[in-house]
C-alpha positions in Angstrom: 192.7 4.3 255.2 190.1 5.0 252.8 187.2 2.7 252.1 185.3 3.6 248.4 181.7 3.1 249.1 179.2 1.6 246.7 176.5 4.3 246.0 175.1 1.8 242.9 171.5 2.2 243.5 171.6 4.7 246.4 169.6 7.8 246.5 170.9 11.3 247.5 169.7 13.9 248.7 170.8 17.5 250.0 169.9 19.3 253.1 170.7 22.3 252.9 173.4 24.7 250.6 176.8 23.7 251.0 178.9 25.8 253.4 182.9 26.6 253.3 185.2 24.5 255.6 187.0 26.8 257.3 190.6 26.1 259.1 189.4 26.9 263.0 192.7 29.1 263.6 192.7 31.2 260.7 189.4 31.6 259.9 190.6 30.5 255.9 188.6 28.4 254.2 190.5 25.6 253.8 192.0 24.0 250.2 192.7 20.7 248.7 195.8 19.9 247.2 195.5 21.4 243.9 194.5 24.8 245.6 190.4 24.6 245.3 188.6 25.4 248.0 187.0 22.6 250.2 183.0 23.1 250.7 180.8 20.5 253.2 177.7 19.5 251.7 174.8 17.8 254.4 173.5 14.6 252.1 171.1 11.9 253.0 171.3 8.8 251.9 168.0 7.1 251.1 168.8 3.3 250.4 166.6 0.0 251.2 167.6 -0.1 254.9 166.8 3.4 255.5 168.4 6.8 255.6 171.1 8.4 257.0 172.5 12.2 256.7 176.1 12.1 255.7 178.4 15.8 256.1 180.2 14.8 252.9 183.3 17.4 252.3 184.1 18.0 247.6 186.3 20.2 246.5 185.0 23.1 244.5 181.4 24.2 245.5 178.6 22.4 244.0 176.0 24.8 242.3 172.5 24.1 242.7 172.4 22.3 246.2 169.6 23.9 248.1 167.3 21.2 250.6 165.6 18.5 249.1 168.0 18.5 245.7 168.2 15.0 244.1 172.2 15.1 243.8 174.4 12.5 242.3 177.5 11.6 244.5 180.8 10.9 242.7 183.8 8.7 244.1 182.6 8.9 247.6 184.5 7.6 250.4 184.8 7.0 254.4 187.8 7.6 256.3 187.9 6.2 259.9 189.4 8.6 262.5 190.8 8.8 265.8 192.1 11.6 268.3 192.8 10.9 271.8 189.3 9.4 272.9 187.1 10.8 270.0 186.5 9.0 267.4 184.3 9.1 264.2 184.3 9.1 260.2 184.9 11.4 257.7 183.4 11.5 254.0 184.9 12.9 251.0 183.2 12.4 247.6 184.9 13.7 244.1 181.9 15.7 242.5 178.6 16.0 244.0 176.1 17.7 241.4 172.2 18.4 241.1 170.3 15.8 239.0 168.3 18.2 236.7 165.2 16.7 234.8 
């Protein structure tokens, strides 16, 4: 199940440069369906209530991420997960880009 998230009036922010995901047996980075690769991006999420740092996985790598990058967060989305006794969310966005002035 995925749950679209309102962003409207949200801030972003990113943490640090975006980094591959890479498929922990093969050492591949892994790819989305339509073959591009799949990069991890550490956000944070400045709203009213506070902040939190979201590891928010987009296809294609997003140029001009470095730490403290006003970014603008496309489509994002939660997925609830489960395995075994773990448990946690994962967030997946369409486009993430750097808000240039």
């Amino acid at each position: 199940m995925k749950l679209k998230l309102d962003t409207a009036g949200a801030t972003f922010m990113a943490s640090k440069e975006p980094e591959p995901v890479v498929d922990m047996n093969t050492n591949a980075q892994k790819l989305d369906k339509e073959g591009r690769p799949i990069y991890l991006a550490q956000l944070v999420w400045l709203s009213e209530s506070g902040a939190e740092i979201l590891p928010v996985k987009v296809a294609g790598k997003p140029i001009g991420l470095v730490a403290g990058t006003a970014v603008k967060v496309t489509a994002l989305t939660a997925s609830p997960w489960s395995m075994g006794d773990r448990n946690g969310v994962s967030f997946t966005a369409e486009r993430i880009e750097a808000i240039t002035k």
